[in-house]
N, C-alpha and C positions, 0 to 999 in steps of 0.2 A: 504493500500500500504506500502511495506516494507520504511522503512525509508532515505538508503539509494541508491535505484534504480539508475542507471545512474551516478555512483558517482565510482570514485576510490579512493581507501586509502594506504598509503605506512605507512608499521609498521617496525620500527627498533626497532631489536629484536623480531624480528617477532616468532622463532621458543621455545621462553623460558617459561616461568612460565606462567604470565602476558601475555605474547605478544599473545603466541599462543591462549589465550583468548579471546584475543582482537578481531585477526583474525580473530577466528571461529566468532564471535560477529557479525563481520561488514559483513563476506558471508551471514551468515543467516539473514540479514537486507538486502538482495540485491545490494551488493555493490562487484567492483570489489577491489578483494586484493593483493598486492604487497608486500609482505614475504621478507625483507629484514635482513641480516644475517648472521652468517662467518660460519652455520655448515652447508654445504650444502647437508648432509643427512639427517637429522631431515628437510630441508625446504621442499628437493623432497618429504617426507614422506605424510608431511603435505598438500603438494599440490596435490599429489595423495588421500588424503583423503576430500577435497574438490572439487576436480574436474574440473569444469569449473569455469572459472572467480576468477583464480587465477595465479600468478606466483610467483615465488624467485628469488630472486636476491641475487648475491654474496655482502653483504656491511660494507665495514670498515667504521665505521663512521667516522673515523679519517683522512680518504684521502677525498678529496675535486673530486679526480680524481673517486673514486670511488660513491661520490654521484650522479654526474652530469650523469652517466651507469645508476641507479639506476632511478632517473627522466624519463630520456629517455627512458627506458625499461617500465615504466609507459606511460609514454603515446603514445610512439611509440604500445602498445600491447592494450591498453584498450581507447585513444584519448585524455582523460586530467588527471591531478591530480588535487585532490578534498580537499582530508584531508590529513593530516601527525601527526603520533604519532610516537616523539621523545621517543619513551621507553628505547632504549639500554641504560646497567651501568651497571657499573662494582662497586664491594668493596674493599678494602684496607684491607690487613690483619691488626689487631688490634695492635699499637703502639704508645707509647709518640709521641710528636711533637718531642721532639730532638734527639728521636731513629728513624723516620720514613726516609727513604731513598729518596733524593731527585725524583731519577727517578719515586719510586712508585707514588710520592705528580703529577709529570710530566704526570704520565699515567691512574691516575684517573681522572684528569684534562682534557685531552685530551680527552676519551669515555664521562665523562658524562658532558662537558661542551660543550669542543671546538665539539663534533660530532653533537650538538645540535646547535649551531653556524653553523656549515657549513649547517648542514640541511635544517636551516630559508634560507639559503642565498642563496641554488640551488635549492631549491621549489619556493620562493616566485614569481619568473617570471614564471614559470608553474602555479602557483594560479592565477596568475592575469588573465591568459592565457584564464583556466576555467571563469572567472567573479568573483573571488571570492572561500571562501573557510572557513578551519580551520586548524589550528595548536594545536596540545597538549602536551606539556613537561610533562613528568611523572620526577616529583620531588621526595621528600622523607619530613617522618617527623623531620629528621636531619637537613631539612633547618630550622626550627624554633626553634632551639635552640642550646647550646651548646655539644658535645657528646663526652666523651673522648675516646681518642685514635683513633678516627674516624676523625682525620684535613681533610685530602686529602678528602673524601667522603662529610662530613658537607660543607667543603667549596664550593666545584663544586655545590651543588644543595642550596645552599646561593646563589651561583651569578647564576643559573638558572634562580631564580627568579626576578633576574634583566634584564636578557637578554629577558625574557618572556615578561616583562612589557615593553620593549622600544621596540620589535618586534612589540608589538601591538599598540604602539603608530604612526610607523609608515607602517602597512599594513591598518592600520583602513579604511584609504579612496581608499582603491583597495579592500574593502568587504570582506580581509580578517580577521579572527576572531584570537589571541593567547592566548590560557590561560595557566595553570599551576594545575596538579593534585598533593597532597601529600599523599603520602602511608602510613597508618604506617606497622604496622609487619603482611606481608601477605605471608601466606602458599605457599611458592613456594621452590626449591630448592637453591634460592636464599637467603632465611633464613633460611634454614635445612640444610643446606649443608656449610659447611666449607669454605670461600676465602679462595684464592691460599694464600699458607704461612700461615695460619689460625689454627688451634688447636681444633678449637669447632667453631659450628656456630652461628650465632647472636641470633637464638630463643632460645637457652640456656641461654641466659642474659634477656628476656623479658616474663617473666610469664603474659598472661594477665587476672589473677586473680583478680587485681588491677582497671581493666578496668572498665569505665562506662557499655560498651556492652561486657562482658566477654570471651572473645574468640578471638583465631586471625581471621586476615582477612580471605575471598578468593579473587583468580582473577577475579571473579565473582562479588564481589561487586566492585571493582577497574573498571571493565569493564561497567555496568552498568552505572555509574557517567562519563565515557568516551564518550559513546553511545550519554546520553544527550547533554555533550558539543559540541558534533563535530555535532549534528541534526541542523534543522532550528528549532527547539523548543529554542535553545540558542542562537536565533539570536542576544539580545540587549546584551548580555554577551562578555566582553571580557577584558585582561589584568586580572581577576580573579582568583582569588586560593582557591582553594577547598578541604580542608583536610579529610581525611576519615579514622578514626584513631581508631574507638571504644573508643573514647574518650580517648585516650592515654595520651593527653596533656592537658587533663580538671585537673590531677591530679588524685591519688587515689579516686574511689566510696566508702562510707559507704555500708556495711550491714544492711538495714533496722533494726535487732534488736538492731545495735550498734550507732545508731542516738540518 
């Protein structure tokens, strides 16, 4: 039996790199999906390519007015929500701290923090609704350490990990589940492709030569480690962080002949 039957998921950032992996991920497990998104023709695309037991929804994560649409449209079309992936984020073109513009530090902030904040807070009475559920922040390997010229970005997915872990401290006894994915450098056009104001994009600074597992990611392995969390296979899991990085942050690997 598909894993998740009877279950709806609401993806923000539903129609991107990532997301739309996710997406296709959780129809092909039997689950209905809710495409949440600001390109609303890559969503119709998407949801034409999927077929039944799908919708899009228009979602700023940043308006609160726009998530509670988003909710409702979920379960007013499918009956409950079940799981929620906080995926949407944005980058910050690459700057000092004391060259970076207040408003950019304001509007990274806003998508990947505060849209994840409003997310927990207009689902979590829809979860409860269901009996329970999952929540999954897709964070970054930026939270676990320091990156220069990346403040606005490091910092939002730093206090990610904070909001992730008090989320779950207090859905724990309404059966809800919160945890925290971190990406490192995964093939999307999210690292091939330049941030607005940007010059070059991030996988030009990240050879992963150096890697334990040599090679960048896919959304495919990112989606995978998704799949589990939000299953009942991860029932006793939760408040956990799961980095998935091709050892990025083990440090440089030796060359067996150079050991």
């Amino acid at each position: 039996m598909p894993r998740f039957d009877d279950q709806t998921v609401l993806v923000t950032g539903g129609t991107g790199g990532q997301g739309s992996s996710h997406v296709r991920a959780f129809h092909a497990e039997g689950a209905n999906v809710v495409i949440g998104g600001i390109d609303t023709g890559r969503g119709a695309a998407l949801v034409d390519e999927l077929g039944t037991r799908a919708c899009f929804t228009r979602l700023d994560v940043t308006d609160e007015s726009s998530w509670s649409a988003a909710v409702l449209a979920a379960e007013s079309t499918f009956g409950t929500l079940d799981v929620l992936v906080n995926n949407a984020g944005i980058q910050n073109p690459p700057a000092t701290i004391d060259s970076t513009d207040p408003a950019t530090w304001s509007r990274i902030l806003d998508v990947n923090l505060t849209g994840a904040f409003l997310g927990i807070k207009a689902a979590a009475p829809a979860l409860r609704r269901a009996g329970g559920g999952a929540v999954v922040n897709i964070g970054s390997t930026m939270a676990l350490g320091g990156t220069a010229h990346y403040a606005p970005y490091v910092a939002s997915k730093w206090a990610l990990r904070g909001l992730t872990r008090t989320a779950a401290l207090e859905l724990g006894r309404d059966h809800v589940r919160v945890n925290t994915i971190h990406p490192g450098v995964i093939a999307t056009p999210f690292i091939h492709e330049p941030a607005a104001g940007a010059t070059a994009p991030i996988a030009d600074f990240y050879s992963p030569e150096p890697f334990a597992v040599p090679r960048l990611g896919e959304p495919a392995d990112v989606t995978q480690l998704l799949m589990f969390l939000t299953s009942s296979d991860a029932s006793f899991i939760t408040g956990a962080e799961y980095v998935i990085d091709g050892g990025l942050h083990l440090g440089p690997a030796l060359r067996s002949e150079a050991a």
